[in-house]
Structures are given as structure tokens and as C-alpha cells.
N, C-alpha and C positions, 0 to 999 in steps of 0.2 A: 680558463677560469674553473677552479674548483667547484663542483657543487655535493654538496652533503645528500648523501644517502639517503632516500625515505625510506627506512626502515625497519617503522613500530609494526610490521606485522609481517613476516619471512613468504617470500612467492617464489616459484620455479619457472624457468622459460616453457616455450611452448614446444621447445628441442626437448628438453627435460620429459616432459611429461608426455611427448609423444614416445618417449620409449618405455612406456608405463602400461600395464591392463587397468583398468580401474577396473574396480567393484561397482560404482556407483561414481557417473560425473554429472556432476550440476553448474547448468547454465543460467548464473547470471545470481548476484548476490543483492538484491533487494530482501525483501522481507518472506519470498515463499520459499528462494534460497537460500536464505540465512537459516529459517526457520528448519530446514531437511538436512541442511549441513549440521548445526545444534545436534539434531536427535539423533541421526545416524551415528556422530561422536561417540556422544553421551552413551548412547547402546551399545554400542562396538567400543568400548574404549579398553575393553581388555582385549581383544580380538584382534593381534597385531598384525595379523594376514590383511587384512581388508582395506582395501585400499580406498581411498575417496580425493576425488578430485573437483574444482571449484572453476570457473573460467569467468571472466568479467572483461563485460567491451572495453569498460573505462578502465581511469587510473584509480590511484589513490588520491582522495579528495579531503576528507575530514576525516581523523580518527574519532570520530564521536558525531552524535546529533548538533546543529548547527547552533541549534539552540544553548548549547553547554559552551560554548566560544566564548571566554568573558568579554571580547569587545563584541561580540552581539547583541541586537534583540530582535522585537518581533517584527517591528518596520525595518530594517535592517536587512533583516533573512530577506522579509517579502518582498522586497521592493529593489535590491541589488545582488545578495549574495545569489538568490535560487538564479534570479532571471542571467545573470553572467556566468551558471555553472549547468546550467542546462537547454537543452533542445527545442526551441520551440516547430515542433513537427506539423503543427496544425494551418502555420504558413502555407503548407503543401497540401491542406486536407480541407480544404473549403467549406465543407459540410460539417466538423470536427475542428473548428477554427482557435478554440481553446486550448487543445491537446500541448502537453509538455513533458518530455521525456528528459529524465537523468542519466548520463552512461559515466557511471563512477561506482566504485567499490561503494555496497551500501545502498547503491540506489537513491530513490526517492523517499526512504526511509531518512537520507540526511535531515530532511526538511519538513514533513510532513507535520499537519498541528496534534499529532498523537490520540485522537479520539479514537476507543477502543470499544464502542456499543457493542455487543450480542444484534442479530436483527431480532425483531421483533418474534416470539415462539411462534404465532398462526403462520408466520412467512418461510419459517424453517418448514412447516407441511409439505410446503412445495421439494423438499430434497430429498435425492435418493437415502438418507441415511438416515437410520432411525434415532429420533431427540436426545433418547437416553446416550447412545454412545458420541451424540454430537455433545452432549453436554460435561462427558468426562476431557473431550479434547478440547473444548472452550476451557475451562477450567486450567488444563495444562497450558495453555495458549498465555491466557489470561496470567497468569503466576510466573511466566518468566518474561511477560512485557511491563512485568508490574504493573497493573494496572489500578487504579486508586479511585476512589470519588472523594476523596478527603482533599482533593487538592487547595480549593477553598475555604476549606475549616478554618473559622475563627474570622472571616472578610463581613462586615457590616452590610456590604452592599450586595453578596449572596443571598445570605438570610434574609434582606428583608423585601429584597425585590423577589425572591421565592417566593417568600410568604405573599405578597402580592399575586403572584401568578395565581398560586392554589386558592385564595379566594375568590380571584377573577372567574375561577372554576374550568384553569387549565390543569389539571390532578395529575398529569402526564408529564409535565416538569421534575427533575428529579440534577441532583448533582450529575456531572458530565464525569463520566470516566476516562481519565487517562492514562499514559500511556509514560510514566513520571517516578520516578527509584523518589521517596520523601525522607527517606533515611539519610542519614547522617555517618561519615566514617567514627570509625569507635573501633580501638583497640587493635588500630595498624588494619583494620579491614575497608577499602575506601570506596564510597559512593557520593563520590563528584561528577559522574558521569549521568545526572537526573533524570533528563530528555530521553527516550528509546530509541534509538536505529538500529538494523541490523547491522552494525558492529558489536553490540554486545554478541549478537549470536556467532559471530566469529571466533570472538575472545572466548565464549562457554568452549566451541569445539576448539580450540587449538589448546584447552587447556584438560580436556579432555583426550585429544585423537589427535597423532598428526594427518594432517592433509594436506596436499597439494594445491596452487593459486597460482592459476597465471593472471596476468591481466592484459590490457593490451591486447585482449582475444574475442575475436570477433567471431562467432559463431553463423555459419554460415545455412549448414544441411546434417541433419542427423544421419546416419548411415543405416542404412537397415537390409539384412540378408534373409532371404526363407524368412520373412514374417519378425524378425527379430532384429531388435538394437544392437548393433557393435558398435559405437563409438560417434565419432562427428568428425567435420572438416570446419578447421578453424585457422582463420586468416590473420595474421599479427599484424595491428592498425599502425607499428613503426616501420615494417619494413615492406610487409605486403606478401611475405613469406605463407604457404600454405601449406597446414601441418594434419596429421590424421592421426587424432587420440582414439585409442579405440578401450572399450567399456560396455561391461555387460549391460548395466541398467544406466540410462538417462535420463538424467530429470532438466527439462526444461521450464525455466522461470525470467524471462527475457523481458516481459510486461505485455501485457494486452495485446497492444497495437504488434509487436516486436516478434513472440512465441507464433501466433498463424502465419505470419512471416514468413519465419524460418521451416515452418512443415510444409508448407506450400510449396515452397522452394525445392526442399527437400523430393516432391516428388507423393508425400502423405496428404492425400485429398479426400479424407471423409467427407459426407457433404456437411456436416453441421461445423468446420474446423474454417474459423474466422467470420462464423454466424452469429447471428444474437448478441451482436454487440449492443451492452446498456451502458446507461454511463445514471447518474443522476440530474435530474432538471436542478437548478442553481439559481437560487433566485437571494441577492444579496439586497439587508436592508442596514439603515444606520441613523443612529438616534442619537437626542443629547436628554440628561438629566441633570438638576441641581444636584454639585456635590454635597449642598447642605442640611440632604436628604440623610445624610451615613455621617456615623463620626468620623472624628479626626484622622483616624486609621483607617480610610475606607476600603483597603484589602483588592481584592479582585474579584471578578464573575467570570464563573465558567458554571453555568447551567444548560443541559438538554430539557428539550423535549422530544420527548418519544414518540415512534412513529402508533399510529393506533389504526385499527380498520377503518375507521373512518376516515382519517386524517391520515393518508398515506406521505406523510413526510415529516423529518426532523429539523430541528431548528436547535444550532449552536450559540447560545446568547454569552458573547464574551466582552470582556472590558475592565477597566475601563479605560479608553485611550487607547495607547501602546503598552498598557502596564496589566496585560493578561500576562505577560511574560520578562522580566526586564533582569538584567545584572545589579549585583550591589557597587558596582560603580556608579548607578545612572542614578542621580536625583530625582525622585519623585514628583513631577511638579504639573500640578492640577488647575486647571482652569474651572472656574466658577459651574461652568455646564462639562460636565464628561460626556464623555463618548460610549453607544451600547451600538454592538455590532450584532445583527444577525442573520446569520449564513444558514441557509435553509435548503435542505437536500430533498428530492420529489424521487418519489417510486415513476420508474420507466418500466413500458412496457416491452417487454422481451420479446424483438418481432426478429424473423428469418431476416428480412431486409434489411435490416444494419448491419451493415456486415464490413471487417477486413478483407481485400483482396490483393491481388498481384497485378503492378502494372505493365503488363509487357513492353513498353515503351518507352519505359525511363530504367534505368539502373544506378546503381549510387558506386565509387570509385572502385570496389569490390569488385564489379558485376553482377550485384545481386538484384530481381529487381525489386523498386521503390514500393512501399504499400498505397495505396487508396482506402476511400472508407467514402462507402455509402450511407447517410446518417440521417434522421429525422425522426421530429417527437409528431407521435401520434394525436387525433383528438382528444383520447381519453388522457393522456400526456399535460396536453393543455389545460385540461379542467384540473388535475390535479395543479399544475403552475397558477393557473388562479384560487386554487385552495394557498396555494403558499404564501401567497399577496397576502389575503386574505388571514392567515396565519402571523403575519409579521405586527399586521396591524392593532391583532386582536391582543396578541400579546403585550406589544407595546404600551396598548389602552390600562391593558391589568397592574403595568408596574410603572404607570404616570412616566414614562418615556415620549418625548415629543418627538417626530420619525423627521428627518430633515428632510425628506421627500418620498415622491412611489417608489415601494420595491421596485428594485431591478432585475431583470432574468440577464443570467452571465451566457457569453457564447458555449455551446457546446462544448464538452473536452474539459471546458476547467472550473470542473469540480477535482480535477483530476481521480477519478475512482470508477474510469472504464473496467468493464469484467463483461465477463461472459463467453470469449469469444471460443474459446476451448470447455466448455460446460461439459459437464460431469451428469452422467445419467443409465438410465440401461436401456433405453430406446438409441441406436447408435444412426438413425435416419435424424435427431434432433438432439443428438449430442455426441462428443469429440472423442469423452472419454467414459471410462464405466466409471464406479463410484470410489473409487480409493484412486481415480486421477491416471490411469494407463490409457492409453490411446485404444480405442476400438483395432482391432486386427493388428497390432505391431507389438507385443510383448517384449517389457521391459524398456517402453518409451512409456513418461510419464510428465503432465503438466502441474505446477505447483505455482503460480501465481495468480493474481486475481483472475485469470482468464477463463480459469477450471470454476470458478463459484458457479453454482448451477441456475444460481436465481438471486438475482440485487436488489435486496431491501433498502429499504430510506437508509440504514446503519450505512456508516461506514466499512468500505471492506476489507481493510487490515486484518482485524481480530478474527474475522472468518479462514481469509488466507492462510493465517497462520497455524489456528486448529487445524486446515483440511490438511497443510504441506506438513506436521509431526504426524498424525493419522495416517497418510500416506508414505511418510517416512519407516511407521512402523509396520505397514504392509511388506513393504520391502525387507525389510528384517527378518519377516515371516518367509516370505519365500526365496530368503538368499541367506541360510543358518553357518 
């Protein structure tokens, strides 16, 4: 039987590309590898010497965010598409029971609900990197995730349940930024593609730079000679074939759980490398309101609140129903009481004991072995989760929302917005890497997904991700001319 090509975006075998030097290969195309792959292009794009190469465990899954699928929406995504296209790992991780990994071109970027916060400025204190140049790479971060707070412009039931909040004298409410192209094609230039994943970062560098993509590449151990990266050994998940690219500089971006993994494996045992794993405390709440509160057009809600020192946690207030997000296919049709969702993310405390390991006793068909994850929220953990209770409530009361019941705390893991476990620092007894993401003693290994954030604020860690892996993309530019 015939089957057609998928072929919206050109990839090379793992034969191919192992007869290649890279300049520069990056594992694993979620949002820190998307983001390194972009800058590198973009930078090098007249530079035809320079080679860059891409490796991804998964296939190709969606050419776009899920959310841009016209037969999707948001119950849809949640509730069938992500759960049949992704890993639930946390089966295996008792402690970490929430945990959900994507292995597909893109990542968990297919899927994510696009909230792009800044952390809060006092929490950037805690980073090796000084604000002002954090703030020029948020910026660049920020401008090719498009990032918006406009998205509810003009929704009755924004403005007036805001207005609500602020004199309930929550002042820390503020439109939600996302993560959302609002433009319009015009003049043959097209932006149907709304939702962000890193598939746009793809499409910037391939229109940019050629590079290389395998997929089907399983990355197994980074190679490292005299203190330095030559390449990796990576395993093709069709055939089971085992290939050795070799590459000056590597950037690993595998996800959390995946990157200490694969160094572990490797043989690279800093002691902080799969430590200080934080995720965020989760605590979901859900309301109803009269729709007879908003006009006829009651639009939709997506309001934050910001994390504050006091209140070390955020709260996504979205709604109404499933029509935070929906096609112009779907008929809009509202029941007398809607629905206000809020998803409410807690400051974790960053302890040694969380940590990723290696299980010597299991290995997965590779022979790689399986990870573990030692996991638990601290006291102080807890009193912040009863601040979030407590947070759901208060809100609610401000904007005459009835709460259909107690907040709930979600299992571990699914928040999905583990980080930390390769943190970024100059103390290398309590961190993985130095501050622009190379590994302590192995030059020209470098981490670039959430795992490298050096400290997890209530924000979401996309938009940090993103700044740190161009930042660190453009270090490497620096010392590879």
C-alpha cells in the first residue's frame, strides 16, 4: 500500500549525518532546541561553512501548534489528542506521578497553553546573570514568541471581572501574556499559524540556514575526549542501528527528566547534574458565573495573576467553558452559568534531594538505564499550597464567582514545568553548568532546556528557556567565529 511522504520539512538519515563534523548539534527540538537552532541560523546564515545539525527521539507529529488544527480545541487537545501522543513517564515515577513527556518533532511545545510571564524581577536576583542583560534576551525571547496580552481585547467578561479583581484589591492581576501570532495574513504574507510551537523556530532557521534533522534519533551519551565534546552516539528507534555523529559543540535539550539522563549515562557526573529538581505545586480550582453578568458577546478570559513576595504563586484565570480557545467551526453555545478555571502554579523550594537518577536495574530496549526521581514538597512547600487554596478563594469572592468546590492539589509532575535539574550557576558543587549553560569541566557541552533555569519562579518556564537557550546560542557564536 502506498503511503505519502511526510514531507513539509526535509530531514537526513542518521547514515547521512553521521558522515558529517558539525559545528554545532542539538538534541532534541522542543522549545530550548528550537530556540538555539533559530539563533544559530539567523547568525550564521551567511556563513556557509558552518554546519548545524538537529536530532529528535520522535517523528513528525503536527506541523504547527495543536491548537491551529481546525478540527481542534481546548477539550479536545486536553483530553485526547496530548494524552494519545504522549508518554505518561510518571507511571514509572511514583513520587513524580503527574510527569508527561512528548517525543515528537516540537516537543511539548505542540501542546502547551502558551503562557509566556517574565518571573517575577526580585526572583531573577537569585540568577547568575545580571537583569539588565536578562532583560535584552527576554525581549528577543519575547518578540519571536509573539508574545501578546491583547489577546482578550474587547471580551466583556475580562474587563469586567478584572475590574472586579482590582477592587477586591488583588492589583496584581493583570492581562495574561501569550504566547499568540493576532495578526492577520495581508498581502500574500500568512499568519494562520496563531498558537506558538517550536515549529516556527524551525521554519525561521530553515529559511534562514540549511541544517540537518534526523529523527528517529535517540540520543543515548554525549562523547567527550581531554575534557571536550566530539559528538554523541545515537540509536535509530526503527532499526536499532547505532550511529556516532561527531560535533564540536553540543547542545543538549531533551527535557528535564530526559538531559541528566543522558549525562549520567554518559559518564558526566557533576554532583549538582540531575539535582534540584523543582517542578511547581498545582493546585486546580473551578467555578461557575452568570452569563447574564456580560453582554451578549461575552468574549473570553484569560487574566494572570502575578506572583508577588508575598504571595509566591500565579493563578491563570481562564474561560469561559472550553471557549478560552475554540475554531470558527464550533458554535458557541453557553449555558446560563459558565465556567472560570483556575490553574494556580506555587513557588518550590529548590532542595539537593529532588533529584533525577539512574536506575541500575531497569534499562529500556536500548539499554539505556531507566531514570528515577526522588520527589517531595517541603513544609514551607505546603504553607505556600495553602496560600494557593487560599488564593483561589479570595479571588473568586472579588469577581462573584461561585467555586464548585475545595481547590484541588494536582499530582506532582503535572504542572508539567519541571526545571532545574542541570541549573546554571558559578558555584559548580551546586550547579551543572556556568552561566551561559556549558557543563562545569567539559567544554563545548551545553544545556538549553528547562533544566539549565537556575531558580523556578511561580512564572511559567518557556519564556525563560527561551531567552537563556538564544543567550547561550549567541555565546557560542562568540567563541566559534
Amino acid at each position: 500500500m502506498w503511503v505519502y511522504p511526510n514531507n513539509w520539512i526535509p530531514t537526513k538519515s542518521l547514515e547521512q549525518m553521521a558522515n558529517t563534523n558539525y559545528d554545532v548539534l542539538i538534541v532534541g527540538s522542543g522549545a530550548g532546541g528550537g530556540a538555539t537552532l533559530y539563533r544559530l541560523c539567523e547568525m550564521w546564515k551567511n556563513q556557509g561553512a558552518k554546519r548545524i545539525g538537529i536530532l529528535e527521539k520522535g517523528e513528525k507529529l503536527f506541523h504547527s501548534h495543536a491548537l491551529n488544527i481546525p478540527t481542534m480545541n481546548v477539550d479536545r487537545m486536553r483530553d485526547q489528542l496530548w494524552p494519545d501522543n504522549s508518554t505518561p513517564v510518571g507511571e514509572n515515577l511514583p513520587e513524580f506521578s503527574g510527569a508527561r513527556l512528548t517525543f515528537a518533532l516540537g516537543g511539548r511545545t505542540l501542546f502547551w497553553n502558551a503562557a509566556c510571564p517574565r518571573p517575577a524581577q526580585f526572583q531573577l536576583q537569585n540568577w547568575p546573570v545580571h537583569p539588565d542583560e536578562l532583560d535584552v534576551y527576554f525581549r528577543m525571547a519575547e518578540r519571536v514568541l509573539n508574545c501578546t496580552t491583547t489577546y482578550a481585547d474587547g471580551s466583556s467578561m475580562q474587563r469586567i471581572l478584572m475590574n472586579r479583581l482590582h477592587a477586591g484589591g488583588i492589583l496584581e492581576a493583570t492581562n495574561m501574556p501569550l504566547a499568540i501570532d493576532m495578526r492577520g495574513p495581508r498581502m500574500g504574507e500568512i499568519h494562520s499559524n496563531a498558537w506558538f510551537s517550536s515549529i516556527k523556530f524551525l521554519a525561521y532557521a530553515l529559511n534562514d540556514k540549511p541544517f540537518d534533522l534526523a529523527l528517529n534519533a535517540y540520543t543515548t551519551r554525549v562523547l567527550v575526549q581531554n575534557g571536550r565534546t566530539v559528538g554523541v552516539s545515537v540509536v535509530s528507534t526503527q532499526d536499532k542501528k547505532t550511529y556516532t555523529i561527531r560535533a564540536k559543540n553540543v547542545v543538549v535539550s531533551a527535557s528535564t527528566l530526559e538531559t541528566p539522563r543522558i549525562l549520567l549515562n554518559s559518564g558526566i557526573s557533576g554532583p549538582a547534574i540531575g539535582r534540584y529538581l523543582t517542578n511547581h505545586s498545582f493546585v486546580l480550582g473551578t467555578g461557575k458565573i452568570s452569563r447574564r453578568q456580560f453582554s451578549d458577546n461575552i468574549g473570553n478570559l484569560a487574566i494572570l495573576k502575578r506572583e508577588t513576595s508575598q504571595f509566591p504563586y500565579q493563578i491563570q484565570i481562564l474561560g469561559p467553558n472550553q471557549y478560552f480557545s475554540y475554531q470558527q467551526f464550533e458554535d458557541k453555545v453557553l449555558p446560563d452559568q459558565v465556567s472560570v478555571v483556575y490553574a494556580t502554579f506555587g513557588l518550590v523550594e529548590p532542595r539537593r534531594e529532588n533529584r533525577v537518577f539512574l536506575d541500575p536495574n531497569q534499562r529500556d530496549e536500548y539499554g539505556v538505564p531507566l531514570r528515577q526521581v526522588d520527589f517531595s514538597y517541603s513544609e514551607r512547600d505546603r504553607a505556600v499550597i495553602n496560600q494557593m487554596r487560599e488564593g483561589i478563594i479570595r479571588s473568586a469572592e472579588a469577581m462573584g464567582v461561585t467555586l464548585d468546590g475545595e481547590p484541588t492539589l494536582m499530582p506532582p509532575g503535572s504542572d508539567v514545568h519541571e526545571s532545574c535539574t542541570c541549573r546554571m550557576g558559578t558555584d559548580p558543587s551546586i550547579s551543572a553548568t556556568n552561566p551561559y549553560g556549558e557543563i562545569h569541566g567539559v567544554s563545548g557541552l551545553y544545556i538549553a532546556d528547562n533544566s539549565v533555569i537556575p531558580f523556578l519562579a511561580a512564572a511559567n518556564p518557556t519564556n525563560s528557556t527561551v531567552a537563556l537557550a538564544i543567550r547561550m546560542a549567541d555565546n557560542i557564536i562568540r567563541r566559534n567565529p
